[in-house]
Biopython code that builds the backbone (N, CA, C, O; Angstrom):
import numpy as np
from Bio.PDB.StructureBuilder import StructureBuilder

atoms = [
    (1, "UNK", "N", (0.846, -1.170, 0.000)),
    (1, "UNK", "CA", (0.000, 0.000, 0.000)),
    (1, "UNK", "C", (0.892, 1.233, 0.000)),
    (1, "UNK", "O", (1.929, 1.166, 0.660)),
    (2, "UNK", "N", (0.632, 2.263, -0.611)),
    (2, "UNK", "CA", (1.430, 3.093, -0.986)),
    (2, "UNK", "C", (0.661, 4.373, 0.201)),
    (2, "UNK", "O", (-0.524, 4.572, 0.468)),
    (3, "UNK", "N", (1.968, 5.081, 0.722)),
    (3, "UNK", "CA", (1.640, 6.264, 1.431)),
    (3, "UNK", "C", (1.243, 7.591, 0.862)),
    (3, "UNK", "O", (1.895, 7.805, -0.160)),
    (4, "UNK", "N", (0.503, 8.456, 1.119)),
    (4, "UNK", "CA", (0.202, 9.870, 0.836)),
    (4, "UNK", "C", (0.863, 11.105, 1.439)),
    (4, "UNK", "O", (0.848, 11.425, 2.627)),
    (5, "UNK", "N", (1.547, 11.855, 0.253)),
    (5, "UNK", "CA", (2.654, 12.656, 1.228)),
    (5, "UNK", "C", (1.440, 14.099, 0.517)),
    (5, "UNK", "O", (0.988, 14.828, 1.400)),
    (6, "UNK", "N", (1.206, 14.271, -0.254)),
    (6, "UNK", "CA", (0.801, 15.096, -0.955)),
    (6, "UNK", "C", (-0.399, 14.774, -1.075)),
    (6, "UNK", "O", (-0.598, 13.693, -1.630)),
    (7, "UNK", "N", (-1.760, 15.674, -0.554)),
    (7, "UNK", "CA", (-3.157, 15.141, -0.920)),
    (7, "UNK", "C", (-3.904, 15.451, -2.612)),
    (7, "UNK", "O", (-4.728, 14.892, -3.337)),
    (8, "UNK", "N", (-2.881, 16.897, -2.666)),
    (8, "UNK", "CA", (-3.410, 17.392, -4.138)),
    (8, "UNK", "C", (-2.697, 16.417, -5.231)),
    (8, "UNK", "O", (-3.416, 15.875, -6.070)),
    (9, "UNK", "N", (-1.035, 16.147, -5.232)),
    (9, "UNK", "CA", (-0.823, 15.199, -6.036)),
    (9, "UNK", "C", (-1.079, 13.854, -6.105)),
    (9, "UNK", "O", (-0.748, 13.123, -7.039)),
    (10, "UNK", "N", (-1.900, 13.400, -4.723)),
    (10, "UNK", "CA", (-2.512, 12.439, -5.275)),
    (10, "UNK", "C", (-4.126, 11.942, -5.859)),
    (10, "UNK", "O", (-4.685, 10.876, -6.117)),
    (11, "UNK", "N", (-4.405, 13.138, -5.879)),
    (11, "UNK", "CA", (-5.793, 13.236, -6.489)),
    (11, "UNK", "C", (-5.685, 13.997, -8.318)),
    (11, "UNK", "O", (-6.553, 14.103, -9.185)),
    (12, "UNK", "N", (-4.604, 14.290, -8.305)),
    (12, "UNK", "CA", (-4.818, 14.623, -9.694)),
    (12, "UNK", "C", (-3.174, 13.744, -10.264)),
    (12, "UNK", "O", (-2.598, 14.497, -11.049)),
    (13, "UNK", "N", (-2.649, 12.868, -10.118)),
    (13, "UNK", "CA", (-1.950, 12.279, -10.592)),
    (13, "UNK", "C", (-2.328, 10.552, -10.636)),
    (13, "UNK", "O", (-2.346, 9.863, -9.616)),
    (14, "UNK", "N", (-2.656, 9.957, -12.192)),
    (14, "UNK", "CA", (-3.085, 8.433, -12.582)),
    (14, "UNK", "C", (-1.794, 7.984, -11.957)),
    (14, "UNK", "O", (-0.712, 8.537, -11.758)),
    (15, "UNK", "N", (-2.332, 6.674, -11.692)),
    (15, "UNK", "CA", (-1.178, 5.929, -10.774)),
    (15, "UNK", "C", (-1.649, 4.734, -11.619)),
    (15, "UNK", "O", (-2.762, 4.704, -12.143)),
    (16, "UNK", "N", (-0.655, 3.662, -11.730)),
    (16, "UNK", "CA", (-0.647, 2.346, -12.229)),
    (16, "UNK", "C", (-2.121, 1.715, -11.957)),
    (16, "UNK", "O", (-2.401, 1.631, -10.761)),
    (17, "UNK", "N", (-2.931, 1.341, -12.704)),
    (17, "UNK", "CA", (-4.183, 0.770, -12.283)),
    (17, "UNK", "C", (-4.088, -0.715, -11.810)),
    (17, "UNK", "O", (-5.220, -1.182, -11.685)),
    (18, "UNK", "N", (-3.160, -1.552, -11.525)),
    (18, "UNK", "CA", (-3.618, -2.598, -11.726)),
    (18, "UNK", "C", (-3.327, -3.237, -10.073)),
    (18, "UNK", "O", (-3.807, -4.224, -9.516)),
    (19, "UNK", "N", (-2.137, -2.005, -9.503)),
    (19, "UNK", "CA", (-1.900, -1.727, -8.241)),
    (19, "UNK", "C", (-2.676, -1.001, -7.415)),
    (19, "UNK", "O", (-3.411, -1.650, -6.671)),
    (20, "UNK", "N", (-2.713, 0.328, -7.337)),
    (20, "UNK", "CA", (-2.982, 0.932, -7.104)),
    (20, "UNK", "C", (-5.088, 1.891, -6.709)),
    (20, "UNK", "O", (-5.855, 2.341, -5.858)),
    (21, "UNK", "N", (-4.863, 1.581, -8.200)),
    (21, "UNK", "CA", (-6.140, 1.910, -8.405)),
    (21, "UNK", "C", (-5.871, 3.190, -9.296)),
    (21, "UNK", "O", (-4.735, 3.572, -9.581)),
    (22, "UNK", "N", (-7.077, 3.834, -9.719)),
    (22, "UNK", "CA", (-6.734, 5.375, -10.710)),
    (22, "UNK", "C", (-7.471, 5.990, -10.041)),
    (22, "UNK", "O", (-8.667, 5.892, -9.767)),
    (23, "UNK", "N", (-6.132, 7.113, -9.594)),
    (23, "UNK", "CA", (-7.313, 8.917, -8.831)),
    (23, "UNK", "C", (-7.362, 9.308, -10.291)),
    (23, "UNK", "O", (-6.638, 8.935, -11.214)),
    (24, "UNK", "N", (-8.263, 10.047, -10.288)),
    (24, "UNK", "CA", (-8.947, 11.388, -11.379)),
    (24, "UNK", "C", (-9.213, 12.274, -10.325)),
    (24, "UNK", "O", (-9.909, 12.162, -9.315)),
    (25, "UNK", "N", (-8.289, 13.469, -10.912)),
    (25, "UNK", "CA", (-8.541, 14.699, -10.259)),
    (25, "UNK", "C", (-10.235, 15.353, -10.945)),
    (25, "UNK", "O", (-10.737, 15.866, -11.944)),
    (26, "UNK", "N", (-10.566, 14.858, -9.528)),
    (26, "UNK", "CA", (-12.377, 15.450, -9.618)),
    (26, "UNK", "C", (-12.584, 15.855, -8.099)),
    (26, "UNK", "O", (-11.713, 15.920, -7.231)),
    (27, "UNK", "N", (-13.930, 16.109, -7.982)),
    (27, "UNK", "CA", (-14.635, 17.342, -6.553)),
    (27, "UNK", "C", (-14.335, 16.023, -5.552)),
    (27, "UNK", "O", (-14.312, 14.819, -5.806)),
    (28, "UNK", "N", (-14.097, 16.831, -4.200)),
    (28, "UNK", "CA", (-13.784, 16.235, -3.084)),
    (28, "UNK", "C", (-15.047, 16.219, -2.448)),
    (28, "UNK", "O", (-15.064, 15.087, -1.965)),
    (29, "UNK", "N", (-15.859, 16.632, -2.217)),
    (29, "UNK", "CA", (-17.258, 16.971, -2.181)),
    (29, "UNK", "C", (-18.007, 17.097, -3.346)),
    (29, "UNK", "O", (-17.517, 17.448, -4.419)),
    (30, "UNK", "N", (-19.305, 16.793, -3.152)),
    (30, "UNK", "CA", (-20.321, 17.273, -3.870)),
    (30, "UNK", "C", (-21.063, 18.591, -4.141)),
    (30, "UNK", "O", (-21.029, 19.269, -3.115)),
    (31, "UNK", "N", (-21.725, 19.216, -5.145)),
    (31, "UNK", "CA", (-22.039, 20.666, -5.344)),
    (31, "UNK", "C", (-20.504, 21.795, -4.894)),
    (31, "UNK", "O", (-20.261, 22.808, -4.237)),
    (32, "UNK", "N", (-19.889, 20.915, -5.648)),
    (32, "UNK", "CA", (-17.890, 22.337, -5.803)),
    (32, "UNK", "C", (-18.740, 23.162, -6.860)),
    (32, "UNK", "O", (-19.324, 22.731, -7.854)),
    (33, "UNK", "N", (-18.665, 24.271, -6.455)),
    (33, "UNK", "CA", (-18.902, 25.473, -7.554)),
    (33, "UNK", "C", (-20.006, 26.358, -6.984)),
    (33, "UNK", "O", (-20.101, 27.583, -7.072)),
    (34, "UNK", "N", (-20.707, 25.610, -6.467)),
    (34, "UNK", "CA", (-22.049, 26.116, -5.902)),
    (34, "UNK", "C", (-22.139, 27.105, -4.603)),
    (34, "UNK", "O", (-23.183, 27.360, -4.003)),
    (35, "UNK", "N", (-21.243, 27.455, -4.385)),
    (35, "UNK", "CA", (-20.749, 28.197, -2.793)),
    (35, "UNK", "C", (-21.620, 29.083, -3.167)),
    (35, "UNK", "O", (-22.607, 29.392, -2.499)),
    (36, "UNK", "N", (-21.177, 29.775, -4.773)),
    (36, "UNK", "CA", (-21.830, 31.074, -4.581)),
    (36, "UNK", "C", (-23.157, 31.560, -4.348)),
    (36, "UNK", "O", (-23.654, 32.409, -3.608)),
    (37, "UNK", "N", (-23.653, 30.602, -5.376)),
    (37, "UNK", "CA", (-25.277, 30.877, -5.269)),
    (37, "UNK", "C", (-25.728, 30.297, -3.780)),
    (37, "UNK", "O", (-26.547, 30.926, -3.111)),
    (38, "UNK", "N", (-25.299, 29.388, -3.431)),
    (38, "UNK", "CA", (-25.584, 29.102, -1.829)),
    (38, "UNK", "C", (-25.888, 30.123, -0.770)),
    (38, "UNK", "O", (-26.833, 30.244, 0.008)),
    (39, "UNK", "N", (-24.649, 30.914, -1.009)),
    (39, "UNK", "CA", (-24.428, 32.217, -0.154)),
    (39, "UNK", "C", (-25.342, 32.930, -0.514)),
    (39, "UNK", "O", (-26.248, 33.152, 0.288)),
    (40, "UNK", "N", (-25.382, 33.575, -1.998)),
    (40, "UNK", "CA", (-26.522, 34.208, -2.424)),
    (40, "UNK", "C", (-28.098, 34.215, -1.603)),
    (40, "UNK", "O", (-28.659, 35.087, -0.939)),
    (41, "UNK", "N", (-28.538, 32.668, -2.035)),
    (41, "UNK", "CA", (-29.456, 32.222, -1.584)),
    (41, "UNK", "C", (-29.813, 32.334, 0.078)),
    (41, "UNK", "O", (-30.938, 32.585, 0.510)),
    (42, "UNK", "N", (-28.554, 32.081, 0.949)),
    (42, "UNK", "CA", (-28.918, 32.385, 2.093)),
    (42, "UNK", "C", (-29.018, 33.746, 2.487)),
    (42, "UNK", "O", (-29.463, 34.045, 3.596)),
    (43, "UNK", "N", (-28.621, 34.634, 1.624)),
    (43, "UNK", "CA", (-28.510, 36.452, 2.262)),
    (43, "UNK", "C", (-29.799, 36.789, 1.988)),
    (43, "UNK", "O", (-30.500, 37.608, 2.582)),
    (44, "UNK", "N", (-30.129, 35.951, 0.835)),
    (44, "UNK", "CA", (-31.508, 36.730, 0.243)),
    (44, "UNK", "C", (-32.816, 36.075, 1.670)),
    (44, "UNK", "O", (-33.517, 36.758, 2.417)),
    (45, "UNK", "N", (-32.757, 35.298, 1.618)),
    (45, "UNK", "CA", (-33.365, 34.467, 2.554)),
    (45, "UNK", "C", (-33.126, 34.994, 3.868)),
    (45, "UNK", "O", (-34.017, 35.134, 4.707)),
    (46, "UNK", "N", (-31.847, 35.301, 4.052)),
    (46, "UNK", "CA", (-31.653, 36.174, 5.729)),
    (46, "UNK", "C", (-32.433, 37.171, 5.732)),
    (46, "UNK", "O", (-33.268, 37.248, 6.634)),
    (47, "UNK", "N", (-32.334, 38.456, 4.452)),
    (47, "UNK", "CA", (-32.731, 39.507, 4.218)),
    (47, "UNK", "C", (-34.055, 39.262, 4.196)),
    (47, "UNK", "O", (-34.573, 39.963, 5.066)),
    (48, "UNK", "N", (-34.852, 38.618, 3.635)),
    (48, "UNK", "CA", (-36.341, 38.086, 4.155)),
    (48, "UNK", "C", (-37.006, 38.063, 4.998)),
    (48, "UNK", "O", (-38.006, 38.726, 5.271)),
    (49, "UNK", "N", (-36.431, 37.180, 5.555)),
    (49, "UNK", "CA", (-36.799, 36.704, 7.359)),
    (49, "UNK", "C", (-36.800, 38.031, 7.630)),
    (49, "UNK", "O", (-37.970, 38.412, 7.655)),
    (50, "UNK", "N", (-36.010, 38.952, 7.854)),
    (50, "UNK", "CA", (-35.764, 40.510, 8.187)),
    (50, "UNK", "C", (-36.848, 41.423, 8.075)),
    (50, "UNK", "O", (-37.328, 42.135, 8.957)),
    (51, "UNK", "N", (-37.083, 41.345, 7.212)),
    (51, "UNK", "CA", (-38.046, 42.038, 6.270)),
    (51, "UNK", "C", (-39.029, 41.699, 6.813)),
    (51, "UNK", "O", (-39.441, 42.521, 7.632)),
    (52, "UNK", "N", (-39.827, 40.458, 6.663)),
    (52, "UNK", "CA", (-41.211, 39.843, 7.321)),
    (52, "UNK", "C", (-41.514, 39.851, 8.910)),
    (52, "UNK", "O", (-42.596, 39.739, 9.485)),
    (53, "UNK", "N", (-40.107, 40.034, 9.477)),
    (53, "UNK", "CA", (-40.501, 39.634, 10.965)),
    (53, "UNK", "C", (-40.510, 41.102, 11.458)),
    (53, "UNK", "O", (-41.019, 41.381, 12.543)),
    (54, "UNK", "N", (-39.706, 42.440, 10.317)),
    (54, "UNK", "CA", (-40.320, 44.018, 11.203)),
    (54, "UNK", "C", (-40.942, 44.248, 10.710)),
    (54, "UNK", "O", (-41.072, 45.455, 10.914)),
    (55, "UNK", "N", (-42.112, 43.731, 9.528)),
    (55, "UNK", "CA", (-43.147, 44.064, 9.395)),
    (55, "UNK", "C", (-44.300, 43.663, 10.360)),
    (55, "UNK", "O", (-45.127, 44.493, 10.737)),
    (56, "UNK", "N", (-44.327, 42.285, 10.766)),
    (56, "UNK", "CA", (-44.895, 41.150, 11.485)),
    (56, "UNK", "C", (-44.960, 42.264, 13.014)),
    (56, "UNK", "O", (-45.992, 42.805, 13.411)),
    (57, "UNK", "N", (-43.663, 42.386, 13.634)),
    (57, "UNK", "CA", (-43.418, 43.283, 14.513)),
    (57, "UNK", "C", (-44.128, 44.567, 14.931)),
    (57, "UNK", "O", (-44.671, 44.819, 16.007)),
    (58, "UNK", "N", (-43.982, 45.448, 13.657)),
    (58, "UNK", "CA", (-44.514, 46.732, 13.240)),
    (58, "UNK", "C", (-45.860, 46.600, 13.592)),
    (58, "UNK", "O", (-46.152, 47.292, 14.568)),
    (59, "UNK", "N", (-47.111, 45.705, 12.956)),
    (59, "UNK", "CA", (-47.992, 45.327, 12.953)),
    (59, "UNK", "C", (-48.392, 45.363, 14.024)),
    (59, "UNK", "O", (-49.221, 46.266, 14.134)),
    (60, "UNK", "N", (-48.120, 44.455, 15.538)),
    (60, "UNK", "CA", (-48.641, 44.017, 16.251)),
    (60, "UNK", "C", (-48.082, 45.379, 17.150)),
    (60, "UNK", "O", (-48.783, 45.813, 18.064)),
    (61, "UNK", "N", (-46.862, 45.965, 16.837)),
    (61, "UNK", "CA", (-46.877, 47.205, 17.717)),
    (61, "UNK", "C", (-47.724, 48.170, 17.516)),
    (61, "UNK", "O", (-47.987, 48.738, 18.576)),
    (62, "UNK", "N", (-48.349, 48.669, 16.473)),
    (62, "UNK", "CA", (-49.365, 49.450, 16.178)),
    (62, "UNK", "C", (-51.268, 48.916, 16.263)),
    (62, "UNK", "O", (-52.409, 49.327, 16.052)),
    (63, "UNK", "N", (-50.573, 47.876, 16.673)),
    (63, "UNK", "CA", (-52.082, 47.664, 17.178)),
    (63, "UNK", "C", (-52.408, 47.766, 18.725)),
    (63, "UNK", "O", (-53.518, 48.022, 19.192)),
    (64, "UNK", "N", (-51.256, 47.523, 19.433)),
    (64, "UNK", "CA", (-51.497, 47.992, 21.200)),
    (64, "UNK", "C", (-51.139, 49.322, 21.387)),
    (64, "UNK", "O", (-51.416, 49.697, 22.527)),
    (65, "UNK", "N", (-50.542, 50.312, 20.576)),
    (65, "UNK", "CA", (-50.289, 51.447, 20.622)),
    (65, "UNK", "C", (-51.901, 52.496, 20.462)),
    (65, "UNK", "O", (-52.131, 53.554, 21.048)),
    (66, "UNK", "N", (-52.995, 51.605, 19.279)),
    (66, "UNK", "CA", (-53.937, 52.445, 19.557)),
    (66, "UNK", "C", (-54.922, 52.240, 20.796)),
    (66, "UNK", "O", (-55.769, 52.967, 21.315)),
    (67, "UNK", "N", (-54.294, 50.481, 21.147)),
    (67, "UNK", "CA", (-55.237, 50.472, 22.147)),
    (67, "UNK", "C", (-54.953, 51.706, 23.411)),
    (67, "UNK", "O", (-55.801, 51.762, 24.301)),
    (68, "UNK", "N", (-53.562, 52.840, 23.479)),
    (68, "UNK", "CA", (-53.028, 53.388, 24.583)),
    (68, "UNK", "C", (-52.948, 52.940, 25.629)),
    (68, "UNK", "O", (-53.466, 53.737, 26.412)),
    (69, "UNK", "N", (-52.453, 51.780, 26.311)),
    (69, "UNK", "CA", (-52.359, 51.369, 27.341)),
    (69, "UNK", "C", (-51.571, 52.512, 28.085)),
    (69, "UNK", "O", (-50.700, 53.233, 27.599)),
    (70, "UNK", "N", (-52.127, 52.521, 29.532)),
    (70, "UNK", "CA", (-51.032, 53.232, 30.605)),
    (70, "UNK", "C", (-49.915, 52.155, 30.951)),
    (70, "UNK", "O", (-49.962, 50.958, 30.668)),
    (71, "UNK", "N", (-48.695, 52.964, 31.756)),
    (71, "UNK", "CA", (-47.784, 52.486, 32.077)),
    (71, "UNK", "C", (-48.031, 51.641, 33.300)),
    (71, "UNK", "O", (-47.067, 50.912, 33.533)),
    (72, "UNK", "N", (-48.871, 51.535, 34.016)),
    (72, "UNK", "CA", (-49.243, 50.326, 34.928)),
    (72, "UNK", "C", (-50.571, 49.861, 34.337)),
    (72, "UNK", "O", (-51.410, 49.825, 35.236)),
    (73, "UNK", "N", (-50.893, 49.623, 33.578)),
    (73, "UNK", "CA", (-52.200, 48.816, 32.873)),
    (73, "UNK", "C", (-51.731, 47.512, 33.396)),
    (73, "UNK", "O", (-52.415, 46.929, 34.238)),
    (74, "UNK", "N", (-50.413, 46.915, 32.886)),
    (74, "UNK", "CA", (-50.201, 45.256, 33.052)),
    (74, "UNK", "C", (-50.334, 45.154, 34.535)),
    (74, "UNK", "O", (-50.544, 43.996, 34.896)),
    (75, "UNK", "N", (-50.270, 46.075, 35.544)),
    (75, "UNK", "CA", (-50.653, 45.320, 36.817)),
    (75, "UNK", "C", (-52.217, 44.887, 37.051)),
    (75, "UNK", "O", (-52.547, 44.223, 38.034)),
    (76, "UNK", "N", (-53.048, 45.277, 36.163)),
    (76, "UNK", "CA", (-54.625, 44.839, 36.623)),
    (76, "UNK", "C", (-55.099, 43.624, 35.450)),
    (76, "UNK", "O", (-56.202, 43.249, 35.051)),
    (77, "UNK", "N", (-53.895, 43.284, 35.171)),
    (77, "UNK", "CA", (-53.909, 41.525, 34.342)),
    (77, "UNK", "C", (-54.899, 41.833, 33.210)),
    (77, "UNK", "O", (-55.902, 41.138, 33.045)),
    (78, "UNK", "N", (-54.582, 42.953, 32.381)),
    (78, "UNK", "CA", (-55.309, 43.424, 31.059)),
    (78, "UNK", "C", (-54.913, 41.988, 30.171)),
    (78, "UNK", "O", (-53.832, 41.404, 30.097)),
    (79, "UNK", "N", (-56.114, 41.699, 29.594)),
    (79, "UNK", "CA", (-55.756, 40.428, 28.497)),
    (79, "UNK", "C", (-55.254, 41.065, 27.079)),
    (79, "UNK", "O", (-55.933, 42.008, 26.673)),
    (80, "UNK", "N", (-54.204, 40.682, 26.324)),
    (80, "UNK", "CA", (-54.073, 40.629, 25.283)),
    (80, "UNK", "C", (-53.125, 41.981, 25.202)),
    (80, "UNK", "O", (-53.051, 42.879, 24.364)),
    (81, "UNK", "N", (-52.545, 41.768, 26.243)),
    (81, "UNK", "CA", (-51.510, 42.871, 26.809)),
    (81, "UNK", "C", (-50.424, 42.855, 25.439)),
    (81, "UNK", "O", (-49.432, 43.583, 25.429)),
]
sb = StructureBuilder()
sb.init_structure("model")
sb.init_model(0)
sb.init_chain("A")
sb.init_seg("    ")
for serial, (resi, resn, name, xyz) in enumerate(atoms, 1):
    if name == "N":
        sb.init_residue(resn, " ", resi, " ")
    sb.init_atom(name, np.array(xyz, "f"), 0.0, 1.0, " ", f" {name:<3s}", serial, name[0])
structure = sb.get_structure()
């Protein structure tokens, strides 16, 4: 059995097949190339979530704001505080 001193030369250098076996320099993982749109995909998707949850937010703050609650209202166990 032959040792590995070098991981890149031995993934892109054919070695005797009949010993050895044959590397072909190919992806060490699956989806190589794809980082980018990945990333893409998750900013846009971060930026989303963002978006929906201070609207979501916004919403529910402007709806107890017209109710005007006072600053001790929550002590007389107002529902839907």
């Amino acid at each position: 059995m032959a040792t590995i001193t070098d991981w890149i030369t031995h993934i892109t250098t054919d070695t005797d097949g009949a010993t050895e076996g044959i590397q072909v320099g190919s992806a060490i993982y699956p989806g190589v190339g794809t980082e980018l749109y990945l990333v893409i995909a998750l900013v846009v998707i971060w930026l989303g979530w963002h978006v929906l949850q201070d609207s979501s937010e916004t919403e529910s703050l402007k709806k107890l704001a017209k109710k005007k609650h006072g600053a001790n209202d929550h002590k007389s166990n107002i529902a839907d505080w």
